[in-house]
C-alpha positions in Angstrom: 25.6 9.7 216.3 25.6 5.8 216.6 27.8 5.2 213.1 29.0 7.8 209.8 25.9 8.8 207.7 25.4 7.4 204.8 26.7 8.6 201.0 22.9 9.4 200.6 22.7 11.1 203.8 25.8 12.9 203.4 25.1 14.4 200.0 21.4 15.0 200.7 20.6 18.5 200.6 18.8 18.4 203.8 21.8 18.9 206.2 19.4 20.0 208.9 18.8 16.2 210.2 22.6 15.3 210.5 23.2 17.7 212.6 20.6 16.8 215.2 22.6 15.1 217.4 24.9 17.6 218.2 22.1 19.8 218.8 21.4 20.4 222.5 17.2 19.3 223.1 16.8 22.7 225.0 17.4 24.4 221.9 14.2 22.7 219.9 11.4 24.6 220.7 13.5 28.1 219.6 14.6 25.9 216.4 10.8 25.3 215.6 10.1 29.1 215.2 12.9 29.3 212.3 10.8 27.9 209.8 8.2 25.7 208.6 10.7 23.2 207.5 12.5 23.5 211.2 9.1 22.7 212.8 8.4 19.6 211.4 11.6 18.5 211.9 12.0 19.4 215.5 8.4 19.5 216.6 7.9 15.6 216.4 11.0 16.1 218.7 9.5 17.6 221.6 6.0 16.6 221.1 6.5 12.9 220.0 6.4 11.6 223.8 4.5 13.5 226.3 6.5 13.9 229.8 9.8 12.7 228.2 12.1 12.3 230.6 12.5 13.8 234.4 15.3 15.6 233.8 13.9 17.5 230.9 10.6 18.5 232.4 10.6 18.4 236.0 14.5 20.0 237.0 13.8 22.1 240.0 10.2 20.9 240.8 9.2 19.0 244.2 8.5 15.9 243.2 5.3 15.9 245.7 3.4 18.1 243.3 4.0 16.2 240.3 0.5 14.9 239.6 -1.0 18.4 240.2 1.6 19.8 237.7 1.0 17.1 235.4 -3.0 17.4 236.1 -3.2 21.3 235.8 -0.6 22.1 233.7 -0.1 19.6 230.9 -3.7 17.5 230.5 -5.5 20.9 231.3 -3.7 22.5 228.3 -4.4 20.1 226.0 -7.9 21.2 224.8 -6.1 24.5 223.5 -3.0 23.0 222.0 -3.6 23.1 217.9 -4.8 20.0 216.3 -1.8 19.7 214.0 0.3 19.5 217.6 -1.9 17.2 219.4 -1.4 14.9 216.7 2.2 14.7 216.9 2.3 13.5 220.4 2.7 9.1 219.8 4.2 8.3 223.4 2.5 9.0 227.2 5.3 8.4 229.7 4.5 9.3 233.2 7.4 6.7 235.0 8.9 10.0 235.9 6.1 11.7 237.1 5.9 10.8 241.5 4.3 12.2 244.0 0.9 10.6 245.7 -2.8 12.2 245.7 -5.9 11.8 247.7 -8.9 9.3 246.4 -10.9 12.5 244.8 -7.3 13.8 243.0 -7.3 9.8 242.0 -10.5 10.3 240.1 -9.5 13.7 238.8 -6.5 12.4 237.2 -8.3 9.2 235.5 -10.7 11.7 234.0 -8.5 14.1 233.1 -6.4 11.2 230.9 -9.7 10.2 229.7 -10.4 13.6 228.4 -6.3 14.6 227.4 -6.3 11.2 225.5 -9.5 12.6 223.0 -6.9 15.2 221.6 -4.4 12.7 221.1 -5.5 10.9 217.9 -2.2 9.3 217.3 -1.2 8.3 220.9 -0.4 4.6 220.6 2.1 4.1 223.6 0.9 4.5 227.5 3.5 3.7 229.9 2.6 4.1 233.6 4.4 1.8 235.9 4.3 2.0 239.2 1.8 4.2 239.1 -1.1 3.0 241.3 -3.2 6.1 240.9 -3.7 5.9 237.3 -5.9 3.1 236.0 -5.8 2.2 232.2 -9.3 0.5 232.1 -10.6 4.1 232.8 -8.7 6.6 230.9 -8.2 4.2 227.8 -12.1 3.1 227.7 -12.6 5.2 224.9 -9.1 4.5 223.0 -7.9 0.8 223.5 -8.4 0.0 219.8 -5.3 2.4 219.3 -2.4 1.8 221.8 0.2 -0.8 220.7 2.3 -0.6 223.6 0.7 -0.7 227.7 3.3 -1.0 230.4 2.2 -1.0 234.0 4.6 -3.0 235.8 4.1 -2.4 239.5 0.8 -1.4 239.3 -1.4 -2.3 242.5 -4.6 -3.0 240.7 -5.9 -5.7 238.0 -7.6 -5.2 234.6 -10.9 -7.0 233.6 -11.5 -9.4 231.1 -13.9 -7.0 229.2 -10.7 -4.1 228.9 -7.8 -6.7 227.7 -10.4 -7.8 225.0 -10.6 -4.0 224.1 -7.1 -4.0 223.4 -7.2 -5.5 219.9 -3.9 -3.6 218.4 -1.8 -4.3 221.3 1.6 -5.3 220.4 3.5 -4.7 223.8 2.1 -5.5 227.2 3.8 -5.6 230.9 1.8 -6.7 233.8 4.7 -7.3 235.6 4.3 -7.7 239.6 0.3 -6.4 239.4 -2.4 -7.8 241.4 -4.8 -10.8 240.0 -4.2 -13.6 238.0 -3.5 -13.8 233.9 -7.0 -15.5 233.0 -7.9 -12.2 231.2 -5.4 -13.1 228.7 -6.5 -16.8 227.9 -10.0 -16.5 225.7 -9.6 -17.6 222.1 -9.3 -14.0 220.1 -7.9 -12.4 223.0 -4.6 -9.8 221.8 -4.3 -11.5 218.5 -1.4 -8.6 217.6 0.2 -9.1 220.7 4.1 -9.7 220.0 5.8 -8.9 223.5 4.3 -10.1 227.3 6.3 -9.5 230.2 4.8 -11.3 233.5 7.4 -10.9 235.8 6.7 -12.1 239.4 3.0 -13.3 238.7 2.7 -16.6 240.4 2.8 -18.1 237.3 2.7 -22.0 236.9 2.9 -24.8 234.7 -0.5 -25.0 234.0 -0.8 -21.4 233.4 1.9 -21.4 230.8 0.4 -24.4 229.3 -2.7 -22.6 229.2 -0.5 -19.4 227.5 1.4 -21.8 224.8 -2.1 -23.2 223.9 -3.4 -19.5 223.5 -0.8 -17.6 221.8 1.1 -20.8 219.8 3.9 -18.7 217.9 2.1 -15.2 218.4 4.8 -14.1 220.5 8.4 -13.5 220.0 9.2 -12.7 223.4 8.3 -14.0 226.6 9.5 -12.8 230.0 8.2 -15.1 233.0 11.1 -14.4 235.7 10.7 -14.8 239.4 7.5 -17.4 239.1 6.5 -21.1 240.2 8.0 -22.8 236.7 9.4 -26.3 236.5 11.1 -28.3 233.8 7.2 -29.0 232.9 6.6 -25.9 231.9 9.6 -25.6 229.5 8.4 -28.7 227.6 5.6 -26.3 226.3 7.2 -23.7 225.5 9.2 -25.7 223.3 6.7 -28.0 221.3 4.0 -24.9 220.8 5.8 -21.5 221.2 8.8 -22.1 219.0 8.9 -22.1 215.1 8.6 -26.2 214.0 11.1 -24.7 211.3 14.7 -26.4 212.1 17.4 -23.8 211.5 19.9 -26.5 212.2 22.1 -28.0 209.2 25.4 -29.0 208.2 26.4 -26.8 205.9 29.3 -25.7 208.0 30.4 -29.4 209.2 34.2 -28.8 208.7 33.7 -25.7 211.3 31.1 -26.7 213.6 30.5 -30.0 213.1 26.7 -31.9 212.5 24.4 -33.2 214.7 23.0 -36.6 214.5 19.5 -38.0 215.4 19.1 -40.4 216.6 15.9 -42.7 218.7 12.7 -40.8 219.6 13.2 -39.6 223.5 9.9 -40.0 226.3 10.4 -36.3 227.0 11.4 -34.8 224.0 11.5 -35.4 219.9 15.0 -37.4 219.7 18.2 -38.4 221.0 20.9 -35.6 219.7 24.4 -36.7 219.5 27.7 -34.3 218.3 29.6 -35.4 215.2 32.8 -33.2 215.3 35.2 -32.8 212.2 38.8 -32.1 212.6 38.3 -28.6 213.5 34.9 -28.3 215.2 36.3 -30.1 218.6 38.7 -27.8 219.4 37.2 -24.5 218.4 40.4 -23.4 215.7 39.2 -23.6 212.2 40.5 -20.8 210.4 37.2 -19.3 209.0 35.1 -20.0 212.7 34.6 -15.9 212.6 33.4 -15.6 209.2 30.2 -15.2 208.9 27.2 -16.9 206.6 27.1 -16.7 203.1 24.2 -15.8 201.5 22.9 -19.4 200.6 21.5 -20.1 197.0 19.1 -22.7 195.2 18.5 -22.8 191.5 15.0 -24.6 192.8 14.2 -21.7 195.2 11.1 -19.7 194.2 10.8 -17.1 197.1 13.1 -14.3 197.4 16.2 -14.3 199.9 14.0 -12.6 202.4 11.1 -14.8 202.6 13.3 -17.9 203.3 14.0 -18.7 206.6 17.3 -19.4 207.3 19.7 -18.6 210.4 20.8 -15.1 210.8 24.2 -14.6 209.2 25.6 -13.4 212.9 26.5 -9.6 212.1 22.6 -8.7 212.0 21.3 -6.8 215.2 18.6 -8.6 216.9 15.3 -7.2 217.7 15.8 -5.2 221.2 12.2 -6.4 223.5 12.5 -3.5 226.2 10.0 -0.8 226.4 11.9 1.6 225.1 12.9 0.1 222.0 9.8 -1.0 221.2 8.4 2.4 221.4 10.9 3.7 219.0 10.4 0.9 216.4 6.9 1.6 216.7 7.5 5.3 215.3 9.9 4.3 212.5 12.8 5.6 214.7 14.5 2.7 214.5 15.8 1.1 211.4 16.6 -2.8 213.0 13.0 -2.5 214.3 10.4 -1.5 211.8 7.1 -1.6 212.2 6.9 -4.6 210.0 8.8 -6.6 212.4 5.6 -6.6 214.8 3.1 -7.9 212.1 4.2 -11.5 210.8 4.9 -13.9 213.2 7.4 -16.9 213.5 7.6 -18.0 217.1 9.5 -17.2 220.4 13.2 -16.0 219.8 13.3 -14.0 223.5 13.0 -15.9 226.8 13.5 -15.0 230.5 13.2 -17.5 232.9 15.1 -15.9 235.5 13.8 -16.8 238.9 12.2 -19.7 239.0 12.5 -23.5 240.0 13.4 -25.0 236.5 16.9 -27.7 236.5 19.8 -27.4 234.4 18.0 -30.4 232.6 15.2 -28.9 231.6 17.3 -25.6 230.4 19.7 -28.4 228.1 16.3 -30.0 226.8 15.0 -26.6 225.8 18.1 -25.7 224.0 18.5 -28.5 222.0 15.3 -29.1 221.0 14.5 -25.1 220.2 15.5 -25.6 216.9 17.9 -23.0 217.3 15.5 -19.8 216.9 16.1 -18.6 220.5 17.9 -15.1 220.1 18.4 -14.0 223.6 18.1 -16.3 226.9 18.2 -16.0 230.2 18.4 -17.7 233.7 20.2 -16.4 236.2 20.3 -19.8 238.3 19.4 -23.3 238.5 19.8 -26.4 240.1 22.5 -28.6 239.0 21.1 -31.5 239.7 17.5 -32.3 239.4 15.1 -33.5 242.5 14.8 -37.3 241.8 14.3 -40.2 244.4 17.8 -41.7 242.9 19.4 -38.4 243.8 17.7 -37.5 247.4 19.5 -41.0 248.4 22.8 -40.2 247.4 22.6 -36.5 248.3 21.9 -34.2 251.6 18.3 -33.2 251.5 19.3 -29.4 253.1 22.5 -29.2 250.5 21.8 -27.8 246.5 24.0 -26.9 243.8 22.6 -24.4 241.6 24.8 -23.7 238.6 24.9 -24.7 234.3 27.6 -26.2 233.1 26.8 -27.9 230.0 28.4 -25.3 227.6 27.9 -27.5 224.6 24.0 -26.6 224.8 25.5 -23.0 222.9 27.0 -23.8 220.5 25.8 -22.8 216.7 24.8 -26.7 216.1 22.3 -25.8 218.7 22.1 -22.2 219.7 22.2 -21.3 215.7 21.1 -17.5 216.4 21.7 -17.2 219.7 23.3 -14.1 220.7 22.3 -12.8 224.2 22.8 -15.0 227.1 22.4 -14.0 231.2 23.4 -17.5 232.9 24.6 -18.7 236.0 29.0 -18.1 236.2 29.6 -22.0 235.8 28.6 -22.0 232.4 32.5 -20.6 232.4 34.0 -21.6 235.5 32.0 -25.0 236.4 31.8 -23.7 240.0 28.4 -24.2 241.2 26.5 -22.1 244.1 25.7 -24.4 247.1 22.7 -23.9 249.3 22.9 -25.3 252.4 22.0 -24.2 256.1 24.7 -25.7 258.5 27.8 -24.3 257.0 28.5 -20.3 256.3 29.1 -18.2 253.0 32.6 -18.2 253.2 32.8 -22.0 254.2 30.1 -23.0 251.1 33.0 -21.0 249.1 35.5 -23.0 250.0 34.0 -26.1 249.4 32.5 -25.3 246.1 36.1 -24.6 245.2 38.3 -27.1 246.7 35.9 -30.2 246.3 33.4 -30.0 244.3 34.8 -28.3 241.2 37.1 -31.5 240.4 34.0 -33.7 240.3 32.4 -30.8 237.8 35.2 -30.7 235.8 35.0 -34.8 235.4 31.3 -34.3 234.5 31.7 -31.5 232.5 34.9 -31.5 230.9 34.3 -28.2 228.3 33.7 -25.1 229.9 32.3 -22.4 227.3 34.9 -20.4 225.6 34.5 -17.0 223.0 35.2 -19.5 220.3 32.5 -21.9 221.1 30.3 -19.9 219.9 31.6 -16.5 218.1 27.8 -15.7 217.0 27.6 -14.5 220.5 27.7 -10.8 221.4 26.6 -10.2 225.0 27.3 -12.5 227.8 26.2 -11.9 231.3 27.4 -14.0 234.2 25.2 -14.1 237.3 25.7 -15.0 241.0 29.2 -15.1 241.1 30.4 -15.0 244.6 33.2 -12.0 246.4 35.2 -13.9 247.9 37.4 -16.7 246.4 40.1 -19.1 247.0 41.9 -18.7 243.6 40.4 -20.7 241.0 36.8 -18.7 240.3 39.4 -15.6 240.1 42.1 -17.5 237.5 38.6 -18.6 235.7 37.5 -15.3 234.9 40.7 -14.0 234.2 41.5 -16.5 231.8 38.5 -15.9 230.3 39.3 -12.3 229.3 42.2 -13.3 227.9 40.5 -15.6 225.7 38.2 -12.7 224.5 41.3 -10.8 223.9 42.4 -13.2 221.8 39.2 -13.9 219.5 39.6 -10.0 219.0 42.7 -10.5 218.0 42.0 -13.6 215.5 38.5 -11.3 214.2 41.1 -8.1 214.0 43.5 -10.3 211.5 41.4 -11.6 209.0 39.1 -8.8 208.9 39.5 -6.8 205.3 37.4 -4.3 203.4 37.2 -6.4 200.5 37.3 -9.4 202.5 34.2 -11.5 203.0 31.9 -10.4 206.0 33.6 -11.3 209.5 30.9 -12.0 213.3 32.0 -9.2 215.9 32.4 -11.9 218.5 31.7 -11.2 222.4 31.7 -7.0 223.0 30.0 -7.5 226.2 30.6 -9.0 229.0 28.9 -8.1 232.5 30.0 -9.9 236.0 27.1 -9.7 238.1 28.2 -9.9 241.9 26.1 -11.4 245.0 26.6 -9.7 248.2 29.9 -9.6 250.0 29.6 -12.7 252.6 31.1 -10.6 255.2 28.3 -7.6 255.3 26.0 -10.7 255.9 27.6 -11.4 259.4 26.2 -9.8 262.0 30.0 -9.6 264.0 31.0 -7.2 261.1 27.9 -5.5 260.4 28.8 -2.7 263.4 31.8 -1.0 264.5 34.3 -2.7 262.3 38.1 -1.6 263.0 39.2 -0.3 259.7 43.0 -0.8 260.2 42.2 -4.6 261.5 39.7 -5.2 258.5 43.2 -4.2 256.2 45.2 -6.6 257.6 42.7 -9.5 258.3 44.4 -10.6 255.2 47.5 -12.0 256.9 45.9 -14.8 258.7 45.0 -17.8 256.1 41.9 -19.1 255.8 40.7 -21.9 258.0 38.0 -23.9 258.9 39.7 -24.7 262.2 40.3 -22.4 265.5 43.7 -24.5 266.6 45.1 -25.0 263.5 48.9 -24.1 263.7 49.3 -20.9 261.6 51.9 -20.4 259.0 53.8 -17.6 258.0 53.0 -16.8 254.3 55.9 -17.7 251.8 57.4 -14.3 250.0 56.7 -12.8 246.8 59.1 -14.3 244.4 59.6 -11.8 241.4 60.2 -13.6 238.0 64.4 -13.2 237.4 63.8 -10.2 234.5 61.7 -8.3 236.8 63.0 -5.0 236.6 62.9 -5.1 240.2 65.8 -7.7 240.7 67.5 -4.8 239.0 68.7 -3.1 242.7 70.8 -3.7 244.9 70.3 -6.3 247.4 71.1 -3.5 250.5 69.2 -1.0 248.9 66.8 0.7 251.2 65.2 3.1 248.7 61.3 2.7 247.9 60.0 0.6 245.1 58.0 4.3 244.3 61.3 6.0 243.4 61.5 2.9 240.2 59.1 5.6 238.8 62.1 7.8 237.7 65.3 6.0 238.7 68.3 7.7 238.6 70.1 7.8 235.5 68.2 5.7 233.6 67.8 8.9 231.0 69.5 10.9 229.3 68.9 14.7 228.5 70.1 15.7 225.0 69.1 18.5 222.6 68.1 17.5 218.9 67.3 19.6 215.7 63.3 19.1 215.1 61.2 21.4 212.9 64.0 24.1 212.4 64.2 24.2 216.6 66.4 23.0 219.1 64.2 20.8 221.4 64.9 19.2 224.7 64.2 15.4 224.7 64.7 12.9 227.2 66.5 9.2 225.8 65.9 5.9 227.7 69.4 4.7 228.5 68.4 1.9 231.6 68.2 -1.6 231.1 65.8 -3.5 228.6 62.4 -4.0 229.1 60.5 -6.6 227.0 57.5 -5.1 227.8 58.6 -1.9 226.6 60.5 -3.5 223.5 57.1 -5.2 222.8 55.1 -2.3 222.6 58.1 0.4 220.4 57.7 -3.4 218.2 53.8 -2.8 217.7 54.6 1.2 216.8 57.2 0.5 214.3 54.5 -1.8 212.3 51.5 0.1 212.4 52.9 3.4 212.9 50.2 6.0 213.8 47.1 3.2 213.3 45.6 1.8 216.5 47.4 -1.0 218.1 45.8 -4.4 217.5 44.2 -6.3 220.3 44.8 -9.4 221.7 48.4 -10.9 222.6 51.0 -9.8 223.7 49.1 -7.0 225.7 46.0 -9.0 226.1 43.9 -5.7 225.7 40.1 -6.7 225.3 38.3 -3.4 223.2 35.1 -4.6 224.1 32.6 -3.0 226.9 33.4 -4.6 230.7 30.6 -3.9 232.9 30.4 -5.5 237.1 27.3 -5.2 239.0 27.4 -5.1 242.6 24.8 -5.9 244.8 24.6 -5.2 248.8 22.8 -7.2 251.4 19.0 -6.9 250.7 18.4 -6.3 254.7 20.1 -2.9 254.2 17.9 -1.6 251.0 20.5 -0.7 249.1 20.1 -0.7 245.4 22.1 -2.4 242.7 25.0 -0.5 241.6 27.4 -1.0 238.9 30.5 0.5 236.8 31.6 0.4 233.8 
């Protein structure tokens, strides 16, 4: 269960649905035989999407004979299935379903949909990718007028002109990575409910996004164009016809985060933006910058609150775009996504750009002059510095920087609802990637570090920081290197101690009758490029385990006959508790665990029972003195976050990725 129930829901005399999620799914279909009143709860349950998940409905079955299962078994059984079944199922998922056919199975399976789909009468969500035996324009023919939501990413075929026009209630499509181009979509009329199009790896260009910005306008509300042929051109369309002409952007909170002032009308955009900060909007520290918005009111205001449109208040959820979510909000499971959220329309709040050839220029032009509607953003890397003529004769031709460090771009005067963001690391630590040919990882590394990062940091002197922008819930850092000389690793710690801290401040002032405080940033993802050393071929074979451990020893150099030098030792701070022993003493640091007489065993009265305890007798500890400090104030309540601990509550997740030559997937903990 994701929060409490409700008082409603708790006093409600149908107790059956709050215990559903401690109910086991296995146990369903012997639930639905209790009653008539336990069937329609649970039946929607196990009928509601057809082929649910792999777990569920394949466990124990060669994956090889999938389609003849799924063609026999489940589509051939549908004919005798009772209507008032049939009509339950709203989702067809085959992702799970592998396994390959012959040309003749191929057709079989396509007329088999074709004829499964006819019992089906509320089926409004097909979802086949990478599937390339099952075509859509065959088995939906007969019933594009009623699915909402088609994805078929990774499907090796292409759809005609004649189907996408057949598909007038489609809210959700993915065409992700499929074969043919995206004129289908184009004619006036074309998916006038459409709300969601992912075209990931398409070959999409500037023209063809113009071509998209003049057809859909503000249709859409989410847009995913990663891994194409886009420029800073293309972003100039999105912004003047995707986005809402609506400015969310005011100074109603100047004292915390300052105004913005316009100023003369720019070639490439509307007008020249400049910052006016107040004497707390610089520096990040007024005391209500993690409140968040009132509920603003107008004596000459007509419409209700709802019908205005205003900036989110920051502790709203935003709409989730993925297929999954989309499918649940289009069955009334999910409260934050009604159905009602995919029939008005008030332009693009969800972009992916991820992938493609746009600058850090034309990603600061698109977020200052969006008007601050974008809700979730990404772009895992850029360049730096644009390709001009002024730059090619000041700069290598082989060398780039990719990297976006103009932090400023999210704050609220911008960014006003902005809450997602996947960017390139140096939006925090103003180290850029450089690309360039005659030098290796580890040397490109060192570089970036040592030489380049002071010139940033002149350029850019703000990196972004939790308080920038406390609106912000999810952050996601992309491309950030393995190996480093010391300062990416003291940015990123230092930037988790800054999210402690913002917990810490949001933990203070929060109060039940208090007003309504933002949640801050709860995650935070690190997403890791390949280790620069599985690259090399040297180390790629028959490395020596115990020389790999202490290749560590030797500093790094660029230089074979550079003298070495023997690494200073560890000086411990003067209260360690390891100064504590003797200078002689040949004992382990291990045996510090327990050290001898540093307790004391004595036997105390508790509950009407001698008990055993043992008493602390060794030296002080401030760390220790801290934390007893923090139990005698909030007793048995949950220790705050924040200093002096620096514990960060919120949800930490790295992503590693191995070299591509090896074909080894992307893995991550959490």
């Amino acid at each position: 269960m994701a929060s409490l129930p409700s008082y409603q829901d708790a006093v409600s005399a149908d107790w059956v649905r709050l215990v559903i999620p401690y109910i086991a799914p296995n146990d369903f279909a012997a639930l639905c035989r209790v009653n008539r009143h336990f069937w329609e709860i649970f039946a929607p349950r196990i009928w509601g999407r057809l082929l649910a998940t792999g777990s569920d409905r394949l466990t124990g079955r060669d994956s090889e004979h999938d389609l003849d299962w799924l063609v026999g078994t489940v589509l051939g059984q549908l004919g005798r299935t009772r209507s008032e079944t049939a009509n339950l199922v709203r989702v067809l998922d085959t992702r799970f379903v592998r396994g390959t056919c012959s040309l003749s199975m191929a057709n079989k399976l396509n007329v088999s949909l074709k004829n499964a789909i006819r019992y089906l009468p509320n089926l409004n969500c097909v979802l086949i990718d990478g599937h390339e035996d099952l075509d859509p324009s065959e088995f939906l023919s007969e019933a594009g007028r009623q699915v909402q939501l088609l994805s078929m990413a990774d499907c090796p075929l292409s759809l005609s002109t004649k189907f996408i026009s057949s598909l007038q209630g489609l809210v959700y499509l993915d065409l992700s990575r499929i074969s043919g181009s995206i004129r289908p979509l184009l004619p006036s009329g074309t998916l006038p409910e459409l709300r969601i199009l992912k075209l990931q790896g398409k070959e999409v260009d500037d023209a063809a996004v113009e071509n998209l910005a003049n057809c859909f306008g503000t249709r859409l509300w989410s847009l995913d164009l990663e891994d194409n042929k886009l420029t800073d051109a293309a972003l100039y369309h999105l912004g003047t016809r995707c986005m809402c002409p609506a400015d969310l952007r005011s100074d109603t909170r100047y004292d915390v985060e300052g105004k913005l002032e316009f100023g003369s009308t720019s070639p490439i955009f509307e007008t020249s933006i400049r910052i006016i900060e107040s004497d707390w909007s610089g520096s990040f520290s007024h005391p209500n910058r993690h409140l968040a918005d009132a509920p603003s009111y107008d004596v000459h205001d007509a419409l209700p609150q709802e019908h205005l449109l205003k900036r989110l208040d920051g502790r709203d959820r935003i709409k989730c775009d993925s297929a999954n979510a989309v499918c649940r909000g289009l069955q009334g499971a999910d409260p934050y996504l009604p159905p009602s959220s995919f029939q008005g329309f008030r332009g693009l709040t969800h972009l992916n750009l991820s992938g493609n050839q746009i600058s850090s220029l034309g990603a600061v032009q698109l977020l200052t002059h969006c008007r601050g509607h974008l809700q979730s953003f990404s772009c895992d890397s850029m360049l730096l510095i644009p390709s001009s003529k002024a730059i090619a004769a000041a700069w290598p031709k082989m060398a780039k920087l990719h990297g976006f460090c103009a932090a400023w771009t999210l704050r609220p005067l911008f960014s006003s609802n902005l809450r997602v963001v996947r960017l390139h690391h140096s939006i925090v630590t103003r180290i850029p990637t450089m690309e360039i040919d005659e030098l290796s990882t580890l040397a490109r590394l060192y570089v970036c570090e040592n030489l380049i990062l002071p010139r940033v940091k002149d350029a850019f002197p703000e990196a972004f920081i939790p308080d920038m922008n406390p609106r912000i819930e999810s952050l996601t850092l992309t491309c950030i290197p393995r190996r480093s000389s010391g300062p990416l690793i003291d940015c990123l710690i230092h930037f988790l101690q800054l999210l402690a801290a913002q917990e810490r401040a949001i933990f203070d002032i929060s109060s039940r009758r208090g007003p309504g405080v933002l949640a801050g940033l709860r995650h935070f993802r690190l997403e890791f490029e390949p280790d620069p050393h599985e690259q090399d071929s040297y180390l790629t074979e028959d490395i020596d385990a115990q020389q790999l451990l202490n290749s560590g020893e030797a500093g790094f150099s660029f230089f074979e006959n550079e003298a070495k030098q023997e690494r200073p030792p560890i000086v411990l701070p003067s209260n360690s508790i390891y100064n504590l022993l003797p200078k002689d003493s040949s004992s382990s640091l291990n045996d510090l665990d327990q050290p001898e007489g540093s307790h004391l065993d004595i036997d105390i009265w508790m509950d009407e029972k001698s008990t055993s305890i043992r008493v602390w007798i060794g030296p002080r500890n401030e760390g220790r003195a801290e934390y007893f400090e923090l139990q005698k104030r909030f007793g048995s309540r949950t220790v705050p976050p924040g200093p002096p601990h620096g514990f960060w509550l919120g949800k930490l997740e790295v992503s590693t990725q191995q070299v591509a030559s090896r074909r080894k997937k992307q893995s991550y903990w959490r």
